[in-house]
ROZA-335591 format. One record per atom (N, C-alpha, C, O): residue in three letters; x, y, z. Coordinates in steps of 0.1 Angstrom, whole numbers, plus 5000, padded with zeros to 4 digits. Example, Ala and Ser with C-alpha at 12.3 -4.5 7.8 and 13.67 -1.06 7.14 Angstrom:
! ROZA-335591
ALA513249435078 ALA512349555078 ALA513249675078 ALA514249675085 SER512849785071 SER513749895071 SER512950005079 SER513450115080 
! end
This chain:
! ROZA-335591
UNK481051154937 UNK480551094949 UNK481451114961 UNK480951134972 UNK482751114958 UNK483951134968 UNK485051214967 UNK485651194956 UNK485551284972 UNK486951384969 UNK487351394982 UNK486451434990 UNK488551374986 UNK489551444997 UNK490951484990 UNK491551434981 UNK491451614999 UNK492651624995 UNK493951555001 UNK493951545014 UNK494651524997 UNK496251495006 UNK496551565016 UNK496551695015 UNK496851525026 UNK497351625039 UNK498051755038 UNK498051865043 UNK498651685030 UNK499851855025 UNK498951935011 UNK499252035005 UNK497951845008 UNK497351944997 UNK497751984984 UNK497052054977 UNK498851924980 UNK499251874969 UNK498751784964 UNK499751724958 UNK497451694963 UNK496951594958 UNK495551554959 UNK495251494969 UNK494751574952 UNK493351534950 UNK492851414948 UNK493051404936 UNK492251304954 UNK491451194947 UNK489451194951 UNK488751214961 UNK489351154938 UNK488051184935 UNK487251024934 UNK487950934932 UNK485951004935 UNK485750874935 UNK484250864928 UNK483450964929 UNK483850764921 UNK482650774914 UNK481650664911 UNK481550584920 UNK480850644902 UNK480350514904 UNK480850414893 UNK480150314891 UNK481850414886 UNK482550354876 UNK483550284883 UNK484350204877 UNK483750294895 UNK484450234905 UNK486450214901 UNK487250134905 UNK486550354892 UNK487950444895 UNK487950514905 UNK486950574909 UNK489250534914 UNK489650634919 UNK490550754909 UNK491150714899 UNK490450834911 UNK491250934901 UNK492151024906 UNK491751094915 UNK493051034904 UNK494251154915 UNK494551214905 UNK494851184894 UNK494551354914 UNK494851464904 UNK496351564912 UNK496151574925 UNK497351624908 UNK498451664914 UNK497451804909 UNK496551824901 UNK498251904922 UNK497752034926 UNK498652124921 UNK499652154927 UNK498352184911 UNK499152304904 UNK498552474911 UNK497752544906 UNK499052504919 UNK498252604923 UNK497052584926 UNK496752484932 UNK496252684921 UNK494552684922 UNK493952524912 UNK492852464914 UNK495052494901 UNK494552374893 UNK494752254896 UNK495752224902 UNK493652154892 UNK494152004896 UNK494351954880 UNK493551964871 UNK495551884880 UNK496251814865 UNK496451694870 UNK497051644880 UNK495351624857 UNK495751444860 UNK496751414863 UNK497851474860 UNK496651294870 UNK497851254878 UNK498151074872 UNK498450984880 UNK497951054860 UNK497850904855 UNK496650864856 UNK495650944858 UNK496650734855 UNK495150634853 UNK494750614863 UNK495450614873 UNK493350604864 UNK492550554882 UNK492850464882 UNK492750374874 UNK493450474896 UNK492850324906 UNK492050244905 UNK490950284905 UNK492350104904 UNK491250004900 UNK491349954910 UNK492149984919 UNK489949814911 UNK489649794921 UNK488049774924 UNK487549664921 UNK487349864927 UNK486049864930 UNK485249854918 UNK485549884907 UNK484049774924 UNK483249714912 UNK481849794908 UNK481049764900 UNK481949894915 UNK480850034919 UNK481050094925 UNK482150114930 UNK480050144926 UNK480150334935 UNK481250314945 UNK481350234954 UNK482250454940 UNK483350474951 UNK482050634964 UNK481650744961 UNK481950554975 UNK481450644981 UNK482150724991 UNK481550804997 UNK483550704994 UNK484150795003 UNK485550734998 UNK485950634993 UNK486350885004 UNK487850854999 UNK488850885007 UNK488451005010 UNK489950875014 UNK490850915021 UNK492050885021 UNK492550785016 UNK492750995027 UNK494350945023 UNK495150915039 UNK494750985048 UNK495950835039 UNK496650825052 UNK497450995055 UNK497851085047 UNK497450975069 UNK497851125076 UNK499051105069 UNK499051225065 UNK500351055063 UNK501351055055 UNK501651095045 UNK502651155040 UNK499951045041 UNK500151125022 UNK500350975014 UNK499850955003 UNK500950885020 UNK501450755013 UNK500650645010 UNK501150545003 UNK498750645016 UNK498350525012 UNK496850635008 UNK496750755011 UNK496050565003 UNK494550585000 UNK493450494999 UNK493850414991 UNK492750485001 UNK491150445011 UNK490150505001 UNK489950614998 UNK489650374999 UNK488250394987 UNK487150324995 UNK487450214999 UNK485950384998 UNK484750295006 UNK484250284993 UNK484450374984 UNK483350124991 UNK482450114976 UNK481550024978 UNK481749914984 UNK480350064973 UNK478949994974 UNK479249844973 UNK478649754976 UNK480449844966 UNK480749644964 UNK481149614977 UNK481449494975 UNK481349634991 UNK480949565000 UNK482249535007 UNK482449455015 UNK483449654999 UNK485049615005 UNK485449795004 UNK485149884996 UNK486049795014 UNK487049885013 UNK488249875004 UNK488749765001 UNK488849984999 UNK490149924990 UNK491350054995 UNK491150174996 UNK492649974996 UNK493450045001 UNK494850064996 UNK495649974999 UNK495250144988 UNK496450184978 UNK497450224982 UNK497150334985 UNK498650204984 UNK499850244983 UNK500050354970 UNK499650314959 UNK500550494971 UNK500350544963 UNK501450544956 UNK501350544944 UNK503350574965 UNK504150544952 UNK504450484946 UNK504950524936 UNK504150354947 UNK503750234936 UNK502650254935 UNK502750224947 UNK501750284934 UNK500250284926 UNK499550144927 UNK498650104920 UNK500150064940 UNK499649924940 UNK498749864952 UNK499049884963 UNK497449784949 UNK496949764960 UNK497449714968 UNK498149614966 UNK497149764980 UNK498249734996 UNK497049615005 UNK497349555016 UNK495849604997 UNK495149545010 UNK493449595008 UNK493049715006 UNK492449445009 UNK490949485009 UNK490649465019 UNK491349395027 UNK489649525022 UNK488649515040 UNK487249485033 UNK486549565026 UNK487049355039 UNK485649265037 UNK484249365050 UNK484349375062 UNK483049435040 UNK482349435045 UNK481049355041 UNK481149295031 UNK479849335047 UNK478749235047 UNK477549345039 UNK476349305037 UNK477949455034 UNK477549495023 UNK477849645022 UNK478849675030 UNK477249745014 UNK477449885010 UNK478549955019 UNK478249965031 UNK479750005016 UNK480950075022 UNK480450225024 UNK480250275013 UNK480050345036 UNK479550435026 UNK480350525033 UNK479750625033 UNK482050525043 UNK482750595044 UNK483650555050 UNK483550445056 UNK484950645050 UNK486250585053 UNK487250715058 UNK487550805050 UNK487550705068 UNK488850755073 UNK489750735079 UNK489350655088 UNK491250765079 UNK491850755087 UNK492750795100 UNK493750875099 UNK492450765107 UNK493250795122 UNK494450815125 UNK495350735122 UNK494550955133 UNK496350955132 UNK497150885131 UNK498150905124 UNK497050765140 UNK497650635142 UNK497550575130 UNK498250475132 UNK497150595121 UNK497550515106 UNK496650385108 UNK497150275105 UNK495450375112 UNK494450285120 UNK493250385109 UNK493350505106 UNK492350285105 UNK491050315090 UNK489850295099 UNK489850195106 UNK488950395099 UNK487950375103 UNK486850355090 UNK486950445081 UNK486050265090 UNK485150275085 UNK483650225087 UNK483450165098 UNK482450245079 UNK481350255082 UNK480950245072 UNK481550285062 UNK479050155073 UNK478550095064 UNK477250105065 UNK476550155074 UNK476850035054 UNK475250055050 UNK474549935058 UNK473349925056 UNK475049845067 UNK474349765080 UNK474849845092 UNK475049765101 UNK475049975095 UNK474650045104 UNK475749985112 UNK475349925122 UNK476849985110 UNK478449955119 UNK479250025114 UNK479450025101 UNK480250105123 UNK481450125119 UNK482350065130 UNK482250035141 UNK483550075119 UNK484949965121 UNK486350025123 UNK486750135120 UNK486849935128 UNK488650035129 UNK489049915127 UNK488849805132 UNK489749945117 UNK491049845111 UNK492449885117 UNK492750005119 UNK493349785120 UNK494849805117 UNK495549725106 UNK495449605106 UNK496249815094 UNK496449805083 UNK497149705084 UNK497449685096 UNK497649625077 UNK498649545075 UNK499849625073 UNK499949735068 UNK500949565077 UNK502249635070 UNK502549685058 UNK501449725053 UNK503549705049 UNK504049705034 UNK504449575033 UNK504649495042 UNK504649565021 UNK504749415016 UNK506349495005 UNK506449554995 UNK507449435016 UNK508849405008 UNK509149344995 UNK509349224995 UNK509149384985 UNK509449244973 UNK510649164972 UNK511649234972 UNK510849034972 UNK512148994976 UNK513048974964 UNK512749034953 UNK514348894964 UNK514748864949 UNK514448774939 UNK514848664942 UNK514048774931 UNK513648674921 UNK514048564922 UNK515148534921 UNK512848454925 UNK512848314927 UNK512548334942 UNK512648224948 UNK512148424947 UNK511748334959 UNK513048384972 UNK514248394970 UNK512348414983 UNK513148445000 UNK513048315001 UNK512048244999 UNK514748275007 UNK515148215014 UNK515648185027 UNK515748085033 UNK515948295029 UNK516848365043 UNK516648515044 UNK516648605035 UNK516348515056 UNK516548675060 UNK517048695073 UNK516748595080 UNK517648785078 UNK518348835090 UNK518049005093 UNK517649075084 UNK518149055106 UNK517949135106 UNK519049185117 UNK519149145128 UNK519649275112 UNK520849375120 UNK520849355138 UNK519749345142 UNK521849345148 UNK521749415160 UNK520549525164 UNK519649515172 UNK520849595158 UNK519849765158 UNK518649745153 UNK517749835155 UNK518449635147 UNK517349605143 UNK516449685127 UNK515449655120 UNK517549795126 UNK517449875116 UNK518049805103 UNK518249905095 UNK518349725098 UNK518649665088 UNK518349515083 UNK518949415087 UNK517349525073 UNK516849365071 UNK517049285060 UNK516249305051 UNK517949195057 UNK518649155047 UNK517849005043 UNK517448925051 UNK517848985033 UNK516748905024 UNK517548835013 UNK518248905005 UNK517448725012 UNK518648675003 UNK517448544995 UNK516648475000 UNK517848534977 UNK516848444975 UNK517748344967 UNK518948364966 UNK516948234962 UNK516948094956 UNK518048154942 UNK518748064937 UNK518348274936 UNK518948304929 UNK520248374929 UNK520748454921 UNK520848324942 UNK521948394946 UNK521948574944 UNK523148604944 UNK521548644944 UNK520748744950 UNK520848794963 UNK520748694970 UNK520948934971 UNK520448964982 UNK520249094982 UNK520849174975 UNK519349144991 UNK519049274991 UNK519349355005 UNK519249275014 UNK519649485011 UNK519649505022 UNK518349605021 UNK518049685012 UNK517849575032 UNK516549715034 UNK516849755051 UNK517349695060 UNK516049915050 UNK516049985061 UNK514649965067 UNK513649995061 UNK514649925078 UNK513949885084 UNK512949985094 UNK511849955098 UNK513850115097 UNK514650175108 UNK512850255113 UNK512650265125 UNK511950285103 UNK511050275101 UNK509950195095 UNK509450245084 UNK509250075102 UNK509250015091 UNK507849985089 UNK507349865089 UNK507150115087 UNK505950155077 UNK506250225063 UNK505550275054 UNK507850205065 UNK508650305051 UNK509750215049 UNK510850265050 UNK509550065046 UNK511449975043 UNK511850065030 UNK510950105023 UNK512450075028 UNK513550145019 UNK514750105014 UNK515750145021 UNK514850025000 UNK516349944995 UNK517650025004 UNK517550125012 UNK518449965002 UNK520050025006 UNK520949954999 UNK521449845001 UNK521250094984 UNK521850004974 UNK521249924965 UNK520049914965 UNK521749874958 UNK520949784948 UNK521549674950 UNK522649684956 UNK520949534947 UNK521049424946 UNK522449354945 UNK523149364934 UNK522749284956 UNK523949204958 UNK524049074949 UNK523448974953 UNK524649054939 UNK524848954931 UNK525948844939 UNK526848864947 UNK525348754934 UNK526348604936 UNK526748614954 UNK527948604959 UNK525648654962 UNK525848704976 UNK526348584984 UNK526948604995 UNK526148424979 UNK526548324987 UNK527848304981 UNK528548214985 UNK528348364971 UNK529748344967 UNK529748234959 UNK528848144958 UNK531048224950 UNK531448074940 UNK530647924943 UNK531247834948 UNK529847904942 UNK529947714943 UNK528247714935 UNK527847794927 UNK527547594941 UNK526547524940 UNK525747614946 UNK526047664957 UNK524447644938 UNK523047764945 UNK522347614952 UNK522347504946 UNK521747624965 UNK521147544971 UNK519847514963 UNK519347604956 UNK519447404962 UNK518247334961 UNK516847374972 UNK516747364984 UNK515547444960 UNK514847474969 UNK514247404980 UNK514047284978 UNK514047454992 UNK513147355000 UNK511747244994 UNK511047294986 UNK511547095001 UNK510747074995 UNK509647035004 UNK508547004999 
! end
């Protein structure tokens, strides 16, 4: 029902009425599975797209949502509620989803951000740099993380995980 390739063309996803998405990596002239489909839709995948990046993908489906993937985690990033049948979807240089439907409207979304994961137990504090390029997240487990910010449709760890970041004593009690 659906196929686009990746911007750079190294990547195929395909869409169907079993409501997988399917990505296939680009060997030359061949397309070789690329893992398990995308879940998600509850029927017909009727259009497919990838962000001008390469980094997210866009499934329109008769179930009445858009569905929108992060692809190096393989994790859903976010649904877009329509009032019934989804029957295309693209996206805009601006990293902005246009879509269109079977009540005779099309739509422009702005995506939501990426979603950071914090340290286990829970964000407690965060700060963010002078420069604004560096955003530090500290949780309930004595824990902290630094991320790059510097772009931040792309945060990106810096380093691995700071242990015992509040130093020797008593871990605070969660808020209540």
């Amino acid at each position: 029902m659906a196929v686009a390739f990746s911007p750079d063309g190294t990547a195929l996803a395909a869409g169907n009425g079993d409501g997988g998405v399917r990505l296939w990596r680009m060997d030359g002239s061949r397309a070789v599975p690329a893992g398990a489909p995308l879940k998600g839709p509850k029927t017909w995948v009727n259009g497919v797209a990838f962000a001008p990046d390469g980094r997210s993908l866009a499934a329109a489906s008769s179930d009445g949502q858009v569905w929108v993937w992060d692809l190096p985690g393989r994790t859903l990033r976010t649904t877009l509620p329509h009032p019934g049948p989804v029957t295309a979807v693209a996206f805009l240089r601006s990293g902005a989803l246009a879509t269109a439907a079977a009540d005779g409207t099309a739509r422009i979304w702005d995506l939501p951000g990426p979603v950071i994961e914090g340290p286990e137990g829970g964000i407690f504090a965060a700060g963010l740099s002078g420069d604004g390029r560096v955003l530090a997240l500290a949780g309930q487990s004595g824990t902290a993380r630094l991320w790059s910010v510097a772009d931040p449709r792309r945060p990106a760890p810096l380093g691995p995980a700071i242990e015992d970041a509040a130093g020797p004593g008593r871990r605070p009690e969660p808020p209540r």
